[in-house]
N, CA, C and O atoms as a printed pandas DataFrame, in Angstrom:
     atom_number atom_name residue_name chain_id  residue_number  x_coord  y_coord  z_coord
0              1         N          UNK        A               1   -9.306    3.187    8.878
1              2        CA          UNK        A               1   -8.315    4.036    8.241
2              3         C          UNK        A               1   -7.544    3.215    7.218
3              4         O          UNK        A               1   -7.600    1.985    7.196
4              5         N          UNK        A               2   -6.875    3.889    6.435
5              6        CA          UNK        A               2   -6.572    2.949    5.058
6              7         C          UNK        A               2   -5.113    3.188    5.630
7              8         O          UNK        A               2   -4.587    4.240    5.995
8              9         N          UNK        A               3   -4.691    2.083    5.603
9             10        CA          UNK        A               3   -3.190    1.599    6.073
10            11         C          UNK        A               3   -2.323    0.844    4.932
11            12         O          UNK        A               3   -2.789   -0.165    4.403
12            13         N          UNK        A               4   -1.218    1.284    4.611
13            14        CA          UNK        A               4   -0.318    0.529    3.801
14            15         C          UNK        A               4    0.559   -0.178    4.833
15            16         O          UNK        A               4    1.065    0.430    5.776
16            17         N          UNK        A               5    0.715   -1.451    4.622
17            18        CA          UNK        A               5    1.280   -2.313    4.830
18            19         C          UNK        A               5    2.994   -2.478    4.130
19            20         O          UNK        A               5    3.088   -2.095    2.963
20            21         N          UNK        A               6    4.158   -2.962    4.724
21            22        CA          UNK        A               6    5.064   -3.021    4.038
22            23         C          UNK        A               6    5.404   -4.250    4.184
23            24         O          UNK        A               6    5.194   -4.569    5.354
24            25         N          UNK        A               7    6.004   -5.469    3.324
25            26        CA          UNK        A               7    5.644   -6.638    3.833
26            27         C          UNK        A               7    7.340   -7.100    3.074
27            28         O          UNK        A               7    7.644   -6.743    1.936
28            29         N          UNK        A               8    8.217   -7.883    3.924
29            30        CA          UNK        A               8    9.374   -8.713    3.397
30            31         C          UNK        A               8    9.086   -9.730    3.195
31            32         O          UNK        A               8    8.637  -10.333    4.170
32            33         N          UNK        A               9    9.176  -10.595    1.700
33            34        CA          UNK        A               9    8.877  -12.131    1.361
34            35         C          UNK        A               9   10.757  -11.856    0.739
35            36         O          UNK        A               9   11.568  -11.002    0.379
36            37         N          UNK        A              10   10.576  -13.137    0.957
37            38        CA          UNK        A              10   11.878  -14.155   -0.299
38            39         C          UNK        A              10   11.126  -14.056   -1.468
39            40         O          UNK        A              10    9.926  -14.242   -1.670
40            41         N          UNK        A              11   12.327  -13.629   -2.433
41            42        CA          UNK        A              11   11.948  -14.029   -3.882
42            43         C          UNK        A              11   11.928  -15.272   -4.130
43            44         O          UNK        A              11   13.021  -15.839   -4.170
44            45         N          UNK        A              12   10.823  -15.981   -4.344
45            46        CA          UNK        A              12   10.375  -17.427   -4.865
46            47         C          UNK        A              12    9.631  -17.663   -5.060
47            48         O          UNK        A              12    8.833  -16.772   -4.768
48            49         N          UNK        A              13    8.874  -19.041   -5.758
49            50        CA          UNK        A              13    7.760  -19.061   -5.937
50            51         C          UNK        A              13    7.011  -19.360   -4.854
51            52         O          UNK        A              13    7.525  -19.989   -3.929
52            53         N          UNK        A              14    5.118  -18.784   -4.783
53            54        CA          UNK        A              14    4.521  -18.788   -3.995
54            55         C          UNK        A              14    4.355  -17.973   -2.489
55            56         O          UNK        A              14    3.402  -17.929   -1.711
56            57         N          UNK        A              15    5.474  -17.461   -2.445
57            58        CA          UNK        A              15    5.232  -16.530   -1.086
58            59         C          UNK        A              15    4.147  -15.471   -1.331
59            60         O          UNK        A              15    3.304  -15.065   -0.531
60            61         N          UNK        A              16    4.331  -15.140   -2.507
61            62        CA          UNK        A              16    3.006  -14.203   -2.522
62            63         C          UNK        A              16    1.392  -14.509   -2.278
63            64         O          UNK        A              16    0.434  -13.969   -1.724
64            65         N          UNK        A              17    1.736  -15.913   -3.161
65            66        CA          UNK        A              17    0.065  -16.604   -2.722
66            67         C          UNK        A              17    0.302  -17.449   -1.167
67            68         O          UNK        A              17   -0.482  -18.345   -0.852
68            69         N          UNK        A              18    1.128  -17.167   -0.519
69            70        CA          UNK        A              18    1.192  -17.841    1.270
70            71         C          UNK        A              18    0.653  -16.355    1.735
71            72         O          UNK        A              18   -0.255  -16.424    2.563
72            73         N          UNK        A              19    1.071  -14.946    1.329
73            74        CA          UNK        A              19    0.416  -14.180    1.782
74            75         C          UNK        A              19   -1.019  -13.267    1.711
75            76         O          UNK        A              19   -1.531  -12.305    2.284
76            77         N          UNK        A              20   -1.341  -14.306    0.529
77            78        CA          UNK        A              20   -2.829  -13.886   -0.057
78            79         C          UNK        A              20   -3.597  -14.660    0.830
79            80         O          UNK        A              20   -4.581  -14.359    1.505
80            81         N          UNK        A              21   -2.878  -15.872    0.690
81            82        CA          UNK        A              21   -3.589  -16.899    1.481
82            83         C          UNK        A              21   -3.992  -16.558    2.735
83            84         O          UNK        A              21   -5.193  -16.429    2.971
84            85         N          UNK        A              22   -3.104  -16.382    3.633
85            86        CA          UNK        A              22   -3.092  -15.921    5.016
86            87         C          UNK        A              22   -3.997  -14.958    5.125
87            88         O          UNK        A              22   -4.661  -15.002    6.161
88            89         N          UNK        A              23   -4.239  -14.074    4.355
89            90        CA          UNK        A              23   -5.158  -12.352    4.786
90            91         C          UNK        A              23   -6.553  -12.890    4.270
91            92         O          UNK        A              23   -7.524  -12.414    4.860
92            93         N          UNK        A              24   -6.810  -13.798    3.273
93            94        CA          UNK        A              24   -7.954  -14.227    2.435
94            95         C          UNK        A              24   -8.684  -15.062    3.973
95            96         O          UNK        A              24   -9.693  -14.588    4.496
96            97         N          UNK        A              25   -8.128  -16.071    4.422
97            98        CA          UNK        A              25   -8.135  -16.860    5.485
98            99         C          UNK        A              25   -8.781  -16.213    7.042
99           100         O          UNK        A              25   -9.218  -16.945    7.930
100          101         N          UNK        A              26   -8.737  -15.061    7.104
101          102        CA          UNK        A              26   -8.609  -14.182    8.052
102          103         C          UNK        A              26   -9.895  -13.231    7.981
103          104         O          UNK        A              26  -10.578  -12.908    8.954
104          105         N          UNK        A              27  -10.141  -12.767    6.396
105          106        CA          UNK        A              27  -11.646  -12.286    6.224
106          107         C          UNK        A              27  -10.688  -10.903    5.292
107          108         O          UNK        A              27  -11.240  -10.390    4.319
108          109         N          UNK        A              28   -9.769  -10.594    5.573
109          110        CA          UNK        A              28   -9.382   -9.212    5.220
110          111         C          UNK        A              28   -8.601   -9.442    3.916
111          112         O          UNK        A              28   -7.673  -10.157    3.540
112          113         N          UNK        A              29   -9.699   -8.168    3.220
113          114        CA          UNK        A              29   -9.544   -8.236    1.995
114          115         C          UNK        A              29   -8.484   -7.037    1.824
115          116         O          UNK        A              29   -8.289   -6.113    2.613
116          117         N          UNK        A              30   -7.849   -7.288    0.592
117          118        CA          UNK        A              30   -6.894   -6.333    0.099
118          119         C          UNK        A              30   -7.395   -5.343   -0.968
119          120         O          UNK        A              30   -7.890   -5.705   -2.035
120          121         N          UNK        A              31   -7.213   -3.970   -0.564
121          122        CA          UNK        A              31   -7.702   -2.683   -1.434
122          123         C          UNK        A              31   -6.878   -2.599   -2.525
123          124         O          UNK        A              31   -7.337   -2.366   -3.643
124          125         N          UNK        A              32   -5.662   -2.769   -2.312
125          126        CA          UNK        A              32   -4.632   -2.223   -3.542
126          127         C          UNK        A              32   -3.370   -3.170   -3.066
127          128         O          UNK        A              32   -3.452   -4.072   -2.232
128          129         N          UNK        A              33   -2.308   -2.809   -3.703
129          130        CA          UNK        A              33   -0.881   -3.138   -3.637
130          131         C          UNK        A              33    0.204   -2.611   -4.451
131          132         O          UNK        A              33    0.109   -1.575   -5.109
132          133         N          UNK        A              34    1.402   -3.470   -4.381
133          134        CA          UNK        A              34    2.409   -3.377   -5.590
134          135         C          UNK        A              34    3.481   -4.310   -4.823
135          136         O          UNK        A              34    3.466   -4.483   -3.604
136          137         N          UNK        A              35    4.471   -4.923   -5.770
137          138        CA          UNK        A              35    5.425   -5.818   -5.069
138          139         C          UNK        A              35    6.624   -5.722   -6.245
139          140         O          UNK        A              35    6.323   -5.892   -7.427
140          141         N          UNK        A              36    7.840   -5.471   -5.881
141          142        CA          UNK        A              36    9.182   -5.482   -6.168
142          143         C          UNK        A              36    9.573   -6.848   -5.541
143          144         O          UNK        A              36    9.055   -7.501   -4.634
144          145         N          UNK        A              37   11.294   -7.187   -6.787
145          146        CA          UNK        A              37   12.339   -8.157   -6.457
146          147         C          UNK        A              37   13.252   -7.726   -6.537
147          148         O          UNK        A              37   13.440   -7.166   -7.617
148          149         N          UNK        A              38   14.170   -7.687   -5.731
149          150        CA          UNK        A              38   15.914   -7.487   -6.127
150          151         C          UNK        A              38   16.438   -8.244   -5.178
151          152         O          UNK        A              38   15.932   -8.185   -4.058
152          153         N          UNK        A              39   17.566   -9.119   -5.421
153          154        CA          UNK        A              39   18.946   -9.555   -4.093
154          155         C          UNK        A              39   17.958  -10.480   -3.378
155          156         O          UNK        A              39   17.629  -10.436   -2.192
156          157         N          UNK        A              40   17.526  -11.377   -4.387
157          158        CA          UNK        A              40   16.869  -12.831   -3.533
158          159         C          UNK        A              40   15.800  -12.186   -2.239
159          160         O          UNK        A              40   15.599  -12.919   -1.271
160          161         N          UNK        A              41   14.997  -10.493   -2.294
161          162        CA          UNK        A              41   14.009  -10.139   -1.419
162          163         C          UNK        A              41   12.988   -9.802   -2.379
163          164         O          UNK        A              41   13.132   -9.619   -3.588
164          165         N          UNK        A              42   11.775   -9.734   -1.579
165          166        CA          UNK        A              42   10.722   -9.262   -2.097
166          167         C          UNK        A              42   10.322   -8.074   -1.190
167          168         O          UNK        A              42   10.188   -8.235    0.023
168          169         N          UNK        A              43   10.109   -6.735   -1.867
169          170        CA          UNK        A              43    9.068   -5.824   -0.966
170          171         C          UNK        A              43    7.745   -5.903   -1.632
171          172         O          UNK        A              43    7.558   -5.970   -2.846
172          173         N          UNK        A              44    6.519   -5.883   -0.350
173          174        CA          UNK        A              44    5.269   -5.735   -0.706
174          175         C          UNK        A              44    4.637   -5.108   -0.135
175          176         O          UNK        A              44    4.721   -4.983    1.087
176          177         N          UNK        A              45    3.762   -4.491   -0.922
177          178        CA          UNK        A              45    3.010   -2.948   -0.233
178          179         C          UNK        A              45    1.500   -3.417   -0.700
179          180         O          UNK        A              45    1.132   -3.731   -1.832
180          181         N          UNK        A              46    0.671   -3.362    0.637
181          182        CA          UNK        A              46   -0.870   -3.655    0.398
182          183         C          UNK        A              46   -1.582   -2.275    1.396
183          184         O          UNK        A              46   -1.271   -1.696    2.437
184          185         N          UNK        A              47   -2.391   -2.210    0.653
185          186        CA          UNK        A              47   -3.653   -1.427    1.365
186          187         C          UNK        A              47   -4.879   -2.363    1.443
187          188         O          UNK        A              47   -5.479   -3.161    0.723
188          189         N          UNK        A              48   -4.965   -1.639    3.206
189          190        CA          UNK        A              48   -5.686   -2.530    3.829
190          191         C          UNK        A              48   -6.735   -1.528    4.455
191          192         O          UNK        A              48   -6.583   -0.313    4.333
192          193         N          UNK        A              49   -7.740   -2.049    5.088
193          194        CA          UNK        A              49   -8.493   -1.054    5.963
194          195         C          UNK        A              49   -8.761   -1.595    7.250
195          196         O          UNK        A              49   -9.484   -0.910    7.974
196          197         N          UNK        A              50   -8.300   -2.764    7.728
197          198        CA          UNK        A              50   -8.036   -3.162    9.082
198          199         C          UNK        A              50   -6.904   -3.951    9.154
199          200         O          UNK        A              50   -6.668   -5.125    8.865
200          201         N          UNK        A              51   -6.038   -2.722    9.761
201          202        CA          UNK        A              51   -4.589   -2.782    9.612
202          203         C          UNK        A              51   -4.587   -4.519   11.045
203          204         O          UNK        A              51   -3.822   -5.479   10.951
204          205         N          UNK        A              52   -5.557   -4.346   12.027
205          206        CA          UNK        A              52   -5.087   -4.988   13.137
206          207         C          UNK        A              52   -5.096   -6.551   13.019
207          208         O          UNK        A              52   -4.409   -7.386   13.607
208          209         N          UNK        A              53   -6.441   -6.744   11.743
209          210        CA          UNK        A              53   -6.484   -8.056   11.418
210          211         C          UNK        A              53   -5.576   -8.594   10.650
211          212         O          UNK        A              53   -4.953   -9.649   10.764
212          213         N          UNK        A              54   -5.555   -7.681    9.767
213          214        CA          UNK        A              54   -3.678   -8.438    8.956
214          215         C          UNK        A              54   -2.501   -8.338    9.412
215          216         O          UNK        A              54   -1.567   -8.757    8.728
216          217         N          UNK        A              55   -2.283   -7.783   10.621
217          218        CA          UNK        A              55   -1.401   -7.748   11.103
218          219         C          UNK        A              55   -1.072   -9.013   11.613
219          220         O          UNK        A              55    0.077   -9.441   11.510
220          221         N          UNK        A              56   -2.372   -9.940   12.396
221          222        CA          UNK        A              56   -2.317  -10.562   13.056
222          223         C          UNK        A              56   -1.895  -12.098   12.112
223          224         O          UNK        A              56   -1.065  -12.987   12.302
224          225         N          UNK        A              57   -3.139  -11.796   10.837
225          226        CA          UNK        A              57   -3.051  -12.925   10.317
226          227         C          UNK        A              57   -1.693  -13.069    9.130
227          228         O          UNK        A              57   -1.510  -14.128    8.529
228          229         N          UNK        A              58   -0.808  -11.842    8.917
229          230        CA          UNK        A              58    0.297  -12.071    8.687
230          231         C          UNK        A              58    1.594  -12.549    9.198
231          232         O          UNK        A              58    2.361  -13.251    8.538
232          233         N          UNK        A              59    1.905  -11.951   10.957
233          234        CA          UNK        A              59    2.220  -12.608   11.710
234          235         C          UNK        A              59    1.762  -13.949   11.928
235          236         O          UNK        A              59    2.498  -14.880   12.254
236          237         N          UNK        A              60    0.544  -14.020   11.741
237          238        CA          UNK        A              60    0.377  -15.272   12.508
238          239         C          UNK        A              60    0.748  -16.890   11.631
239          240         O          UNK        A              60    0.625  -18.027   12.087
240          241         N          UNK        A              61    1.312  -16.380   10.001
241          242        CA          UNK        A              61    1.678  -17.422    9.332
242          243         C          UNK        A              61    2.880  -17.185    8.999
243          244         O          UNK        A              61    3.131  -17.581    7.861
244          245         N          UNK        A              62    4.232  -16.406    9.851
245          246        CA          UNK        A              62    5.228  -16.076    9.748
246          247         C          UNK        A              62    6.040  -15.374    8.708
247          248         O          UNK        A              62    7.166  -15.505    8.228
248          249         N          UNK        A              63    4.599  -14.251    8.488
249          250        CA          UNK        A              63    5.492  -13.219    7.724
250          251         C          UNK        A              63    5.889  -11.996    8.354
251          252         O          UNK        A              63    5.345  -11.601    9.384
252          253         N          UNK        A              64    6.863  -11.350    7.749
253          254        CA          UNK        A              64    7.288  -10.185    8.603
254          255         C          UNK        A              64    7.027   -8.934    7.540
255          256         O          UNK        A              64    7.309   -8.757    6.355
256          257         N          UNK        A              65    6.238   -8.029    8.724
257          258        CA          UNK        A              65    5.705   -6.934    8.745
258          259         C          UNK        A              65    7.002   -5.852    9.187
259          260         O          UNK        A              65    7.453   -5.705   10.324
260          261         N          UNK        A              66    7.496   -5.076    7.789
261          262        CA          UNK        A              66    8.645   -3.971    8.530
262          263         C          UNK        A              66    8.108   -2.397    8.330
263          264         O          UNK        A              66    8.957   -1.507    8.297
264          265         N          UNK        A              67    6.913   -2.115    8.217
265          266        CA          UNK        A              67    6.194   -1.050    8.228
266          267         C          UNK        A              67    4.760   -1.056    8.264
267          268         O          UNK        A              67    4.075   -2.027    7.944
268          269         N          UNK        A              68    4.281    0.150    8.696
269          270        CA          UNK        A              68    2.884    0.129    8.599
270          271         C          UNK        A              68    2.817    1.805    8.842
271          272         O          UNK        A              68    3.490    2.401    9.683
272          273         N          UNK        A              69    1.745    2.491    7.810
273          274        CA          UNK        A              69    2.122    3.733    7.769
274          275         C          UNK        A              69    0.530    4.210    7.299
275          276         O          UNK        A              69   -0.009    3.567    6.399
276          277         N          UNK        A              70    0.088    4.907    7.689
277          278        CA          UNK        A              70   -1.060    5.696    7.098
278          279         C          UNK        A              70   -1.137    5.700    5.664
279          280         O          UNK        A              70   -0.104    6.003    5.068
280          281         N          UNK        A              71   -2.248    5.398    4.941
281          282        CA          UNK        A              71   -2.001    5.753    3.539
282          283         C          UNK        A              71   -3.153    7.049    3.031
283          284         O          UNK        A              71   -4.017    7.352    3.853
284          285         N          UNK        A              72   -3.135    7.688    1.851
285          286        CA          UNK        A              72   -4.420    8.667    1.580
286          287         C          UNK        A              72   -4.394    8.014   -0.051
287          288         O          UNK        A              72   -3.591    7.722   -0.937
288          289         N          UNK        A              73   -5.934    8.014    0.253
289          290        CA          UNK        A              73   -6.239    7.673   -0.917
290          291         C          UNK        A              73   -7.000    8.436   -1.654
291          292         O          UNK        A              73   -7.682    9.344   -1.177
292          293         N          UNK        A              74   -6.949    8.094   -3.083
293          294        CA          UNK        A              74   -7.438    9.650   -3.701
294          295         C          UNK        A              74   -8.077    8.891   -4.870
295          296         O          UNK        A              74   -7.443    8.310   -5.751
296          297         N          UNK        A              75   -9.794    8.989   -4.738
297          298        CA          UNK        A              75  -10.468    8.152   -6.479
298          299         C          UNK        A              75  -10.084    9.302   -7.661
299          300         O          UNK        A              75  -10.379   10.476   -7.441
300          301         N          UNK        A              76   -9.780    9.128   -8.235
301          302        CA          UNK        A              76   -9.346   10.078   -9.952
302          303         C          UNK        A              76   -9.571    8.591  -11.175
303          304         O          UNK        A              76   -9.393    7.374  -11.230
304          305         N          UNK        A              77   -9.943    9.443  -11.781
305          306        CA          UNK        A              77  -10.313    8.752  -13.714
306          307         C          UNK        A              77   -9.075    8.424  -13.718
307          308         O          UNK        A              77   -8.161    8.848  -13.010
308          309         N          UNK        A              78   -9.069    7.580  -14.614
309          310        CA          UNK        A              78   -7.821    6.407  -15.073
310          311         C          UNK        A              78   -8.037    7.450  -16.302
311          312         O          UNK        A              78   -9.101    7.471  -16.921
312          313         N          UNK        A              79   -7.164    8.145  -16.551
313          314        CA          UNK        A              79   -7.386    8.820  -17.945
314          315         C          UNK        A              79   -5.583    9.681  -17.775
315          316         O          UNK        A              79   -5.000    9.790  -16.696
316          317         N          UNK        A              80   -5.060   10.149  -19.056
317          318        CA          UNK        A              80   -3.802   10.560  -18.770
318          319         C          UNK        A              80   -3.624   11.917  -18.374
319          320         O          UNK        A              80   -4.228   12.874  -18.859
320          321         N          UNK        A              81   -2.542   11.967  -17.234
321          322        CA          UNK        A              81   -2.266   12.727  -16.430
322          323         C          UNK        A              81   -2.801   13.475  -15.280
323          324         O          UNK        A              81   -2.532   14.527  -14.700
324          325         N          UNK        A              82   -3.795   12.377  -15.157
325          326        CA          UNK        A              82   -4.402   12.325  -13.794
326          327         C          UNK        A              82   -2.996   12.520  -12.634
327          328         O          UNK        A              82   -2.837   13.456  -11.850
328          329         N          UNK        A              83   -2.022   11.222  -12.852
329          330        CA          UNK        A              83   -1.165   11.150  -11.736
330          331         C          UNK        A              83   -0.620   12.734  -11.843
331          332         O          UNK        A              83   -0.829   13.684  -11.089
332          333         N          UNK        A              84   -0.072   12.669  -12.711
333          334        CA          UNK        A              84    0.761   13.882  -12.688
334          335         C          UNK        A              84    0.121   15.304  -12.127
335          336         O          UNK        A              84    0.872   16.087  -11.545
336          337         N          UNK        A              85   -0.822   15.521  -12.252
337          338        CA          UNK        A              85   -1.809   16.262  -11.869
338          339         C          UNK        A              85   -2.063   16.236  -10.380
339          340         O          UNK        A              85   -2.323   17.344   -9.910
340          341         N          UNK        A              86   -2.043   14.936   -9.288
341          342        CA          UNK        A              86   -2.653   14.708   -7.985
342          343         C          UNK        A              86   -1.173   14.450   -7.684
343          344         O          UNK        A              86   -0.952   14.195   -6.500
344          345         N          UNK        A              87   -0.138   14.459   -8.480
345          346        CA          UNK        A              87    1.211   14.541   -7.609
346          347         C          UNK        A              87    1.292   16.003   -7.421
347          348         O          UNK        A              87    1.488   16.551   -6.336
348          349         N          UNK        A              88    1.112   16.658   -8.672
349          350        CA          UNK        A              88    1.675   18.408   -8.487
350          351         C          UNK        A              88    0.666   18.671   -7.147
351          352         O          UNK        A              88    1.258   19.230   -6.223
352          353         N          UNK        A              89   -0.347   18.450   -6.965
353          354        CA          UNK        A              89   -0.601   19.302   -5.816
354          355         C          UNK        A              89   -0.072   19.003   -4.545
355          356         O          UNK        A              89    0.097   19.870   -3.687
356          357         N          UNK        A              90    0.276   17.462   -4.346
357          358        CA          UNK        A              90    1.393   16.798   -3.175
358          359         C          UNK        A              90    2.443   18.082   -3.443
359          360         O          UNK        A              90    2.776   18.986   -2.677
360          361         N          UNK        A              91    2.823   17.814   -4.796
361          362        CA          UNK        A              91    4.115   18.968   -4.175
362          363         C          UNK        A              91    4.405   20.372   -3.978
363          364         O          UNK        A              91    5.350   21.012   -3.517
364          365         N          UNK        A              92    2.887   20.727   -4.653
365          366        CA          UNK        A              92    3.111   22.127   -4.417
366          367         C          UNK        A              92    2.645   22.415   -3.061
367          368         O          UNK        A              92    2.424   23.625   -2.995
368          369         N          UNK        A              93    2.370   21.761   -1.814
369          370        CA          UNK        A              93    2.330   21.614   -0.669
370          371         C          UNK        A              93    3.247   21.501    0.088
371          372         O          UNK        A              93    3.438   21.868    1.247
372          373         N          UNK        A              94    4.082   20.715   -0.970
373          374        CA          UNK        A              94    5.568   20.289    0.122
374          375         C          UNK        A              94    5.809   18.920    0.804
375          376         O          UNK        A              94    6.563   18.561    1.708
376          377         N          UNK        A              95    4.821   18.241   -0.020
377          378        CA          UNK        A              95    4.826   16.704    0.638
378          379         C          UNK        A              95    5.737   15.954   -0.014
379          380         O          UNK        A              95    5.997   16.231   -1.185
380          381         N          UNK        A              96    6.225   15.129    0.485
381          382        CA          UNK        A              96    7.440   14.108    0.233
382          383         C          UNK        A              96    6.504   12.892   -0.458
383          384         O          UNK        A              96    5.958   12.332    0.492
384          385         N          UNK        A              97    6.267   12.524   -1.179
385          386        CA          UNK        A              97    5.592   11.204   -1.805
386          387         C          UNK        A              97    6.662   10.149   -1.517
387          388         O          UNK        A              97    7.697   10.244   -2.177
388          389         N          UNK        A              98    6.560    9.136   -0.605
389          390        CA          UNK        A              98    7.259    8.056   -0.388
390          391         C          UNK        A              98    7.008    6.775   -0.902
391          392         O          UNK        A              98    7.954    6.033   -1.168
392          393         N          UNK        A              99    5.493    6.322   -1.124
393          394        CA          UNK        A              99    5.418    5.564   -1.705
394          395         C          UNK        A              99    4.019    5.626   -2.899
395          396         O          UNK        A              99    3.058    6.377   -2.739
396          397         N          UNK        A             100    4.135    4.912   -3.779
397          398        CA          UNK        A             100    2.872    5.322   -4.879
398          399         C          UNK        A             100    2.047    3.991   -5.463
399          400         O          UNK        A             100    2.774    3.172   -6.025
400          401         N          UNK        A             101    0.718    3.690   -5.407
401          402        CA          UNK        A             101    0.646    2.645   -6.216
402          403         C          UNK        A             101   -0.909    2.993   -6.775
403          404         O          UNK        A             101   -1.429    4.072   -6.492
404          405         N          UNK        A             102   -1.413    2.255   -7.370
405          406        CA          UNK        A             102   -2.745    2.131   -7.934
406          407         C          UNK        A             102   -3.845    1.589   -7.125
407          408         O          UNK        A             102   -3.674    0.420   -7.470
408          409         N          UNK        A             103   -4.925    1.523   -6.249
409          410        CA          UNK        A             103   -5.569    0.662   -6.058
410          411         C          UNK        A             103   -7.010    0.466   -6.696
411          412         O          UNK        A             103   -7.397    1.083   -7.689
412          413         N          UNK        A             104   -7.571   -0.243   -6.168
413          414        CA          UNK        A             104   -8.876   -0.675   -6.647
414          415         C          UNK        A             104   -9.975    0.364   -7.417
415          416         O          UNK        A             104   -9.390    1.422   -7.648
416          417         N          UNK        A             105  -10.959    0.389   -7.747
417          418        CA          UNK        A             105  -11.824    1.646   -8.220
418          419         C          UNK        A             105  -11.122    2.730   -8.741
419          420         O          UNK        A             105  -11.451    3.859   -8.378
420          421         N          UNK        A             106  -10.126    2.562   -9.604
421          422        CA          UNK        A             106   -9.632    4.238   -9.442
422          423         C          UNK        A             106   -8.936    4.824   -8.852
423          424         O          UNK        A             106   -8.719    6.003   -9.133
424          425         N          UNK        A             107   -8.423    4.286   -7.965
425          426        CA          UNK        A             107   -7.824    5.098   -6.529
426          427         C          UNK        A             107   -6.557    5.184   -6.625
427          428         O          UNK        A             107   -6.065    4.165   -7.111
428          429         N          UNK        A             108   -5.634    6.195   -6.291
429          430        CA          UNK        A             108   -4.357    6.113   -6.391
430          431         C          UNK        A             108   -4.022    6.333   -5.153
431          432         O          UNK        A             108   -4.498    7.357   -4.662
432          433         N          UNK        A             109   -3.183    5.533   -4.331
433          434        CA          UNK        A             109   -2.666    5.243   -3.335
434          435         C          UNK        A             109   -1.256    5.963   -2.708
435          436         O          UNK        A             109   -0.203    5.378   -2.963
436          437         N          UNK        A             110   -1.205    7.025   -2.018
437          438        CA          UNK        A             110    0.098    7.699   -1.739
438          439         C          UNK        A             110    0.270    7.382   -0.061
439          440         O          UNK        A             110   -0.628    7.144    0.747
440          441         N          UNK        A             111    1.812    7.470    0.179
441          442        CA          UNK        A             111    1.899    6.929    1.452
442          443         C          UNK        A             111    3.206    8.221    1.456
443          444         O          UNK        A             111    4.180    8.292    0.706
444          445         N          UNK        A             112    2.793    9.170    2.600
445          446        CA          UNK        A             112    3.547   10.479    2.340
446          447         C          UNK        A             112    4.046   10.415    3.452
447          448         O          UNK        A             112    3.651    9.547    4.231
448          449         N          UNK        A             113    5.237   11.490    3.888
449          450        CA          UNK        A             113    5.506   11.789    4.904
450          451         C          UNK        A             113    4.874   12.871    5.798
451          452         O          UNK        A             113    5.400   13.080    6.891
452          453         N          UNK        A             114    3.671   13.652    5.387
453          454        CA          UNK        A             114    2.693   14.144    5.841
454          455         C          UNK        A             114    1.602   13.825    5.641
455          456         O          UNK        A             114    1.172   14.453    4.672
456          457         N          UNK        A             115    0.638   12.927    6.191
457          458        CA          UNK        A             115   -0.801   12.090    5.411
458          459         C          UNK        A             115   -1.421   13.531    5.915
459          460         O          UNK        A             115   -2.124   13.897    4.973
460          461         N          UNK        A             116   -1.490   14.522    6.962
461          462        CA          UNK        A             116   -2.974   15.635    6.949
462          463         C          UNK        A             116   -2.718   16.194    6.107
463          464         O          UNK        A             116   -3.610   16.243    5.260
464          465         N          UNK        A             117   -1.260   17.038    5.743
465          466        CA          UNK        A             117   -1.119   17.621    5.116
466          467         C          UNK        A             117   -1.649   17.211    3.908
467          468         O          UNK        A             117   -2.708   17.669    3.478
468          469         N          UNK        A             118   -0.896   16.261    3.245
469          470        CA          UNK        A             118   -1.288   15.572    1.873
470          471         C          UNK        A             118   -2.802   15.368    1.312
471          472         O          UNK        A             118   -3.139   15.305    0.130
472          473         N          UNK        A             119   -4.004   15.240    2.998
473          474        CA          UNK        A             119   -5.376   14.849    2.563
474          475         C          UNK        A             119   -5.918   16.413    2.561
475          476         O          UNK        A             119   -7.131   16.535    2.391
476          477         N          UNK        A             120   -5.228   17.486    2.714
477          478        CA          UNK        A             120   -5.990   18.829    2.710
478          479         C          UNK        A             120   -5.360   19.078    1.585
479          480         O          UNK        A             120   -6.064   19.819    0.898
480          481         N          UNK        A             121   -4.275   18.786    1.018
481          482        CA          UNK        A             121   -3.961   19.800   -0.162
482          483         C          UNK        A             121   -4.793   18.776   -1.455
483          484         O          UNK        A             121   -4.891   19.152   -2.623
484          485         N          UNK        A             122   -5.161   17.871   -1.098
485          486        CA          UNK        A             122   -5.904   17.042   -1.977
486          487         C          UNK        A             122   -7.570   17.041   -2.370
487          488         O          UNK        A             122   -8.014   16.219   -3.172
């Protein structure tokens, strides 16, 4: 199952490659992401597809994991207004879009507050 990850680093250099490192190390590859800074934190959001191995091998090099949430993923053309297009039907459903990013092949990555809902109206 495709799992987004929510991940707290310090803003500084290299925590990001301590956490590439760690999941690379482990075998588990990363589908997608996105990462914010504000107030000396970092949030980071990865899609994964074995949530249990990065769990482990993120813990296991002392990073902290403050979510983990179902993600749906959706392949669409990189062409304009694709998003806008695979959001309207999230909302004309009634889904809450909580989190959004790009991943690999095409794929746009939503992390909703209804994932069935969100993968049937999709």
């Amino acid at each position: 199952m495709a799992t987004d990850l929510t991940i707290s680093l310090e803003d500084r250099p290299g925590e990001l490659a301590r956490l590439g490192q760690a999941l690379g190390d482990a075998g588990v590859n990363v589908d997608g992401g996105c990462a914010t800074t504000g107030g000396g934190n970092g949030e980071v959001h990865i899609l994964v597809e074995d949530a249990g191995a990065a769990r482990s091998a993120l813990e296991g090099a002392g990073i902290q994991i403050t979510a983990e949430r179902e993600a749906v993923v959706v392949n669409a053309p990189n062409r304009p207004g694709e998003l806008g297009r695979t959001a309207r039907k999230l909302a004309d459903a009634g889904v809450n879009i909580e989190t959004y990013y790009v991943a690999t092949g095409d794929a746009l990555v939503f992390v909703a507050d209804d994932p069935a809902k969100a993968r049937s109206a999709l």
